[in-house]
C-alpha positions as CSV (number, residue, x, y, z in Angstrom):
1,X,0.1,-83.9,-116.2
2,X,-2.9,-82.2,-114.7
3,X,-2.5,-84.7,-111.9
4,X,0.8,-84.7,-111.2
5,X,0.6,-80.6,-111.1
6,X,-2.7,-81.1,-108.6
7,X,-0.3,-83.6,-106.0
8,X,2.2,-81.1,-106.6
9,X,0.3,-78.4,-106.0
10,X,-1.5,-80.3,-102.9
11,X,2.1,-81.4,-101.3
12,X,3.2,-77.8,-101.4
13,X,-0.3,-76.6,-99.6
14,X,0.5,-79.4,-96.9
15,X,3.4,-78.1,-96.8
16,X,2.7,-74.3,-96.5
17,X,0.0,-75.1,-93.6
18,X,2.6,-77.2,-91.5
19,X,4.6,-74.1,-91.7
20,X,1.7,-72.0,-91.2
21,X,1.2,-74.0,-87.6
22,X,4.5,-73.8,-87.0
23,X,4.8,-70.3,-87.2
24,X,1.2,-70.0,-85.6
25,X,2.8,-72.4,-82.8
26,X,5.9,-69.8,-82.0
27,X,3.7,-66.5,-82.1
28,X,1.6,-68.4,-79.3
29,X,4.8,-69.0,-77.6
30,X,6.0,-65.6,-78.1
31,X,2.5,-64.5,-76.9
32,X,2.4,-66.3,-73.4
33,X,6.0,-65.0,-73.1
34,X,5.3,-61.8,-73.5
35,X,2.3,-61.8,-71.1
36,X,3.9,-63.5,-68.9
37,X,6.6,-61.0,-68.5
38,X,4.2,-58.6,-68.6
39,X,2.5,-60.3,-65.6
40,X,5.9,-60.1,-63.8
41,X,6.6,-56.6,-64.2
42,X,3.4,-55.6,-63.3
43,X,3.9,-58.2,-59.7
44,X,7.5,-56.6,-59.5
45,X,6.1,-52.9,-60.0
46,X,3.2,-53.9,-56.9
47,X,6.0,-55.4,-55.0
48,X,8.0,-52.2,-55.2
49,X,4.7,-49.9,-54.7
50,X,4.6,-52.2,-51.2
51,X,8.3,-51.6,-50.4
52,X,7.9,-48.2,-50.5
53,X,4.5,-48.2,-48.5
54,X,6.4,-50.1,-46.3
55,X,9.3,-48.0,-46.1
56,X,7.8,-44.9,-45.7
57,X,5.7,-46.4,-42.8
58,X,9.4,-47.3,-41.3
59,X,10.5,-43.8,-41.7
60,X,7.2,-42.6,-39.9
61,X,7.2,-45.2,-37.1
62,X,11.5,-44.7,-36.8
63,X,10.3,-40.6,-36.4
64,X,7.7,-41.2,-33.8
65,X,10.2,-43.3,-32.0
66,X,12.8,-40.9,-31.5
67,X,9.9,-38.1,-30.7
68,X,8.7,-40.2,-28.1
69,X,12.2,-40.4,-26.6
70,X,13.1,-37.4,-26.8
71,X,9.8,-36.2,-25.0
72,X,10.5,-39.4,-22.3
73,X,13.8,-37.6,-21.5
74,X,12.3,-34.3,-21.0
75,X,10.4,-35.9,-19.2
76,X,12.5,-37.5,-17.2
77,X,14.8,-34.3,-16.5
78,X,11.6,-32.4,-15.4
79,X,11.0,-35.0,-12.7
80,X,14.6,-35.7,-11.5
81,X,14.6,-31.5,-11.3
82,X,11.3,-31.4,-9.1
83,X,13.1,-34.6,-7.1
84,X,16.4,-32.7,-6.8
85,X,14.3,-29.6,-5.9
86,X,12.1,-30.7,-3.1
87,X,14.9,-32.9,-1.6
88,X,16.5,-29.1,-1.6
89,X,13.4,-28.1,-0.1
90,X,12.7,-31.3,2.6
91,X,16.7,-30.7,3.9
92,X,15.3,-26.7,4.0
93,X,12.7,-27.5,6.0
94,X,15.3,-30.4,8.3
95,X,18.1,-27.8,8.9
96,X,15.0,-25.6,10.6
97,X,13.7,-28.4,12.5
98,X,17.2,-29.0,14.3
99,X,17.6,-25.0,14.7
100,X,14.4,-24.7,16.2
101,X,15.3,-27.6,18.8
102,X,18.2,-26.2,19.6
């Protein structure tokens, strides 16, 4: 009886440790799961972080853009004003020629 009791006894500890690795064997799973999802989130929270960095860049550069054209079109009506004015002035100084010769 003391035998039968110890195989007994033994089958259920072979039992208990398969379960044991079984269970051991899922919270390893569970584990690489988890950090791997971790290790996404993290990636996805850099790649957003760069988005933004990006982004904001865009704005700055989209900003500097339309200063720069702004200021090129100012600049432009300040030349085609001294063009208009000292065509004004070179027709001035024509009309005077031809008076004079007269």
């Amino acid at each position: 009886m003391v035998l039968a009791e110890r195989d007994e006894a033994l089958e259920e500890r072979g039992i208990l440790e398969e379960e044991r690795d079984e269970l051991l064997d899922q919270l390893e799973d569970q584990q690489q799961s988890s950090q791997l999802r971790a290790n996404t989130n993290q990636q996805r929270i850099l790649h957003e972080k760069e988005l933004n960095i990006l982004r904001r860049k865009v704005v700055s550069l989209e900003k500097t853009l339309n200063e720069t054209k702004i200021n090129h079109r100012r600049l432009q009506d300040r030349r085609k004003k001294e063009l208009e004015s000292t065509l004004q002035e070179l027709n001035r100084v024509r009309a005077t020629n031809k008076q004079l010769r007269i």
